[in-house]
C-alpha positions in Angstrom: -202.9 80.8 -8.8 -201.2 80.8 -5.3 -204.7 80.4 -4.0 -205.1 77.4 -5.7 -201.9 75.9 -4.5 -202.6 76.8 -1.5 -205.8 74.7 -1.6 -203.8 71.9 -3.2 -201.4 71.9 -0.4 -204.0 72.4 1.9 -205.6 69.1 0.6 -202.9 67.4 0.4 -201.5 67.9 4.2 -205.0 66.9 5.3 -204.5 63.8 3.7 -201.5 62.6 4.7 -202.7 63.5 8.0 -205.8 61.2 7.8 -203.5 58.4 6.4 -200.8 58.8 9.3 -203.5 58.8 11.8 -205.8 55.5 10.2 -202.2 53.7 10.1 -201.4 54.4 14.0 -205.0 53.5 14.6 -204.9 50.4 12.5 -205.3 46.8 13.9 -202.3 44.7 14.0 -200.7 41.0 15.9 -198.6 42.3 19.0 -198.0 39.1 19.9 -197.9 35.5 19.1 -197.4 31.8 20.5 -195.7 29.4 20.0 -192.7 30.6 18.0 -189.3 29.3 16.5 -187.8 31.2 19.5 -189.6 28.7 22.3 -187.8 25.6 23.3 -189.9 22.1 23.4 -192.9 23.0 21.8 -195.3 20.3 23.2 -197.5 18.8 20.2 -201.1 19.6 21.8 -199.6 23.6 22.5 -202.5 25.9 20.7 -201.9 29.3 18.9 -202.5 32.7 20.7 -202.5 36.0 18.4 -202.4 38.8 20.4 -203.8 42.4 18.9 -203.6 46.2 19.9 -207.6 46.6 19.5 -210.9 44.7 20.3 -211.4 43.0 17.2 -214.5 41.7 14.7 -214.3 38.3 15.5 -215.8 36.9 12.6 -213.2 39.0 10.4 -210.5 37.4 11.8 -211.5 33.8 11.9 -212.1 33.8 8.3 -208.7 35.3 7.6 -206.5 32.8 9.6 -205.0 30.2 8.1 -202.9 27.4 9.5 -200.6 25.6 7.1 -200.5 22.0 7.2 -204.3 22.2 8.2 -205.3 20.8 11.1 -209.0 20.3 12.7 -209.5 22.7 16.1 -211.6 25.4 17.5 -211.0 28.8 18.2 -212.0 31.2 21.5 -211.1 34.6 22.5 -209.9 35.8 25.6 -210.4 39.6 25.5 -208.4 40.9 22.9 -206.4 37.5 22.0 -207.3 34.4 19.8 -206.7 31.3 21.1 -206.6 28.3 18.7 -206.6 25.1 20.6 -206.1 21.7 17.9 -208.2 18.6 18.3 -205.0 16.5 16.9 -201.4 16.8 17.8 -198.7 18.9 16.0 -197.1 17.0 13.4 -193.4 16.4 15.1 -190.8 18.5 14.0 -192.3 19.9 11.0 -192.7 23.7 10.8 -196.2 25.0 11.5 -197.4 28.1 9.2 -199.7 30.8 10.6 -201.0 33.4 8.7 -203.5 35.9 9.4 -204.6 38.0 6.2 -204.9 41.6 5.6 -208.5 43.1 5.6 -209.3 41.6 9.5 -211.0 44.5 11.5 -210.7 45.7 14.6 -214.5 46.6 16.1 -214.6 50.0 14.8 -214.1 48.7 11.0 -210.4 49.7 10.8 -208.8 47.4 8.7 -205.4 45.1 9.2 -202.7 46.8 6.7 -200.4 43.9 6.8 -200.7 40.7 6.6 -199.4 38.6 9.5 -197.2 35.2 8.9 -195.8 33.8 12.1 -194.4 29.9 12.3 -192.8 27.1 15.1 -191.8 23.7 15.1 -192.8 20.9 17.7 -190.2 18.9 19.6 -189.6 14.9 20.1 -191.6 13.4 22.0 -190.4 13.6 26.1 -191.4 11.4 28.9 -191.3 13.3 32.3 -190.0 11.2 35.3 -189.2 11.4 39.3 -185.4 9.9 39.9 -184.0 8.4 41.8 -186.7 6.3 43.0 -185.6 5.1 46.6 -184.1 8.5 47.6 -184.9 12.4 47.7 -186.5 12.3 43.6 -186.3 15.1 41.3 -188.2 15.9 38.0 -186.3 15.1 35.0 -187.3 14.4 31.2 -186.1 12.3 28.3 -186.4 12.9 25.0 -187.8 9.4 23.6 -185.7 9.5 19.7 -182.3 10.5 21.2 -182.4 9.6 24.7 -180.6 12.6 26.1 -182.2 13.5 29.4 -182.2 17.0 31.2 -183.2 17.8 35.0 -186.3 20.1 35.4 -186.1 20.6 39.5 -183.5 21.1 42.4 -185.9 20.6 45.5 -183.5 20.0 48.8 -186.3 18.0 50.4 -187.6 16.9 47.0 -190.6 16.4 44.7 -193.7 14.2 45.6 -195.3 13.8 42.7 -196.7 15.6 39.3 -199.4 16.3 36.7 -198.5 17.6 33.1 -200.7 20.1 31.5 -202.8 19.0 28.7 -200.9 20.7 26.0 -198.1 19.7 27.3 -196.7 23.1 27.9 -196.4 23.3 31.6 -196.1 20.4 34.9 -197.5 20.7 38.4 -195.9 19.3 40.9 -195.9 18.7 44.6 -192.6 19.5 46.6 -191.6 18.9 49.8 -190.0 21.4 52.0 -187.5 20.9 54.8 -189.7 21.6 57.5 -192.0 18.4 56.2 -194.9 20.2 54.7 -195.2 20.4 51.0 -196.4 23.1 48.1 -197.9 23.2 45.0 -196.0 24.5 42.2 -195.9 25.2 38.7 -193.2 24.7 36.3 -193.4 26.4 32.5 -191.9 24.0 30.6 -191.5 27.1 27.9 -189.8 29.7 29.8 -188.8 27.6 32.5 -191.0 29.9 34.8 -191.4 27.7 38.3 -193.6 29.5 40.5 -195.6 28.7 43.4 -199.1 28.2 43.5 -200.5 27.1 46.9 -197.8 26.6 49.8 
């Protein structure tokens, strides 16, 4: 008798065991883009999922789902899907992502949840340089409410700019005191403004 519960037990330890370990080892999203938390989602700003393991591509693509559909390709960039749309982000509606149980990482491991992650885009926003006959600035207005906010604080000023594509970021040239210039980049998500060539 005891040696049979002993086997039981014995069994049953080496399952849960198994099970804790395929759940630590299990494919899942650490990270996603955009989301409700990021300010001024720009309407051509694609969809990154982020995972803890290599995955099966294939398995994945046929599991994501973008609610209201819209036409776009995906790519990968190691372990990250990037989803870039071939129309814009319908304006202020909220954008559904879901990625379905059952997507596996390389080594056949299964995802045990399934993922749901969602954003909104903003108005539309025209960037600008202001004043125009003095030291200029970069500065935006929103088109629908006309409220305007300053992007840049350059003492000697900016020269000029280029948005990114998706909207999600501006380069601009500023000038420094000493009359030279740089080459910077302003994240128009986190507000990151770094430079990139002086």
């Amino acid at each position: 008798m005891r040696s049979r519960r002993g086997t039981f037990l014995g069994g049953l330890g080496l399952f849960v065991g198994f099970l804790l370990v395929a759940t630590l080892a299990a494919p899942r999203v650490t990270g996603f883009s955009p989301n409700l938390d990021s300010p001024h989602i720009a309407s051509l700003a694609p969809i990154r999922l982020q995972f803890n393991r290599a995955m099966d591509r294939v398995s994945v693509e046929t599991r994501f789902e973008i609610s209201p559909e819209v036409p776009g390709r995906p790519s990968w960039d190691g372990n990250t899907l990037l989803f870039e749309q071939l129309e814009p982000w319908p304006v202020g509606q909220e954008i559904v992502v879901r990625l379905a149980a059952g997507s596996r990482s390389i080594r056949f491991l299964p995802m045990l949840q399934t993922f749901q992650g969602s954003f909104k885009t903003g108005e539309a926003r025209l960037a600008f340089l202001w004043p125009a006959d003095g030291t200029a600035d970069l500065y935006v207005l929103t088109m629908n409410s006309g409220e305007w906010a300053r992007l840049t604080q350059r003492d000697a000023g900016v020269l000029e700019y280029t948005p990114a594509r998706d909207g999600s970021a501006i380069v601009y040239a500023a000038l420094r005191t000493d009359g030279t210039s740089e080459l910077r980049r302003l994240d128009l998500i986190t507000q990151e403004d770094r430079l990139v060539l002086e």
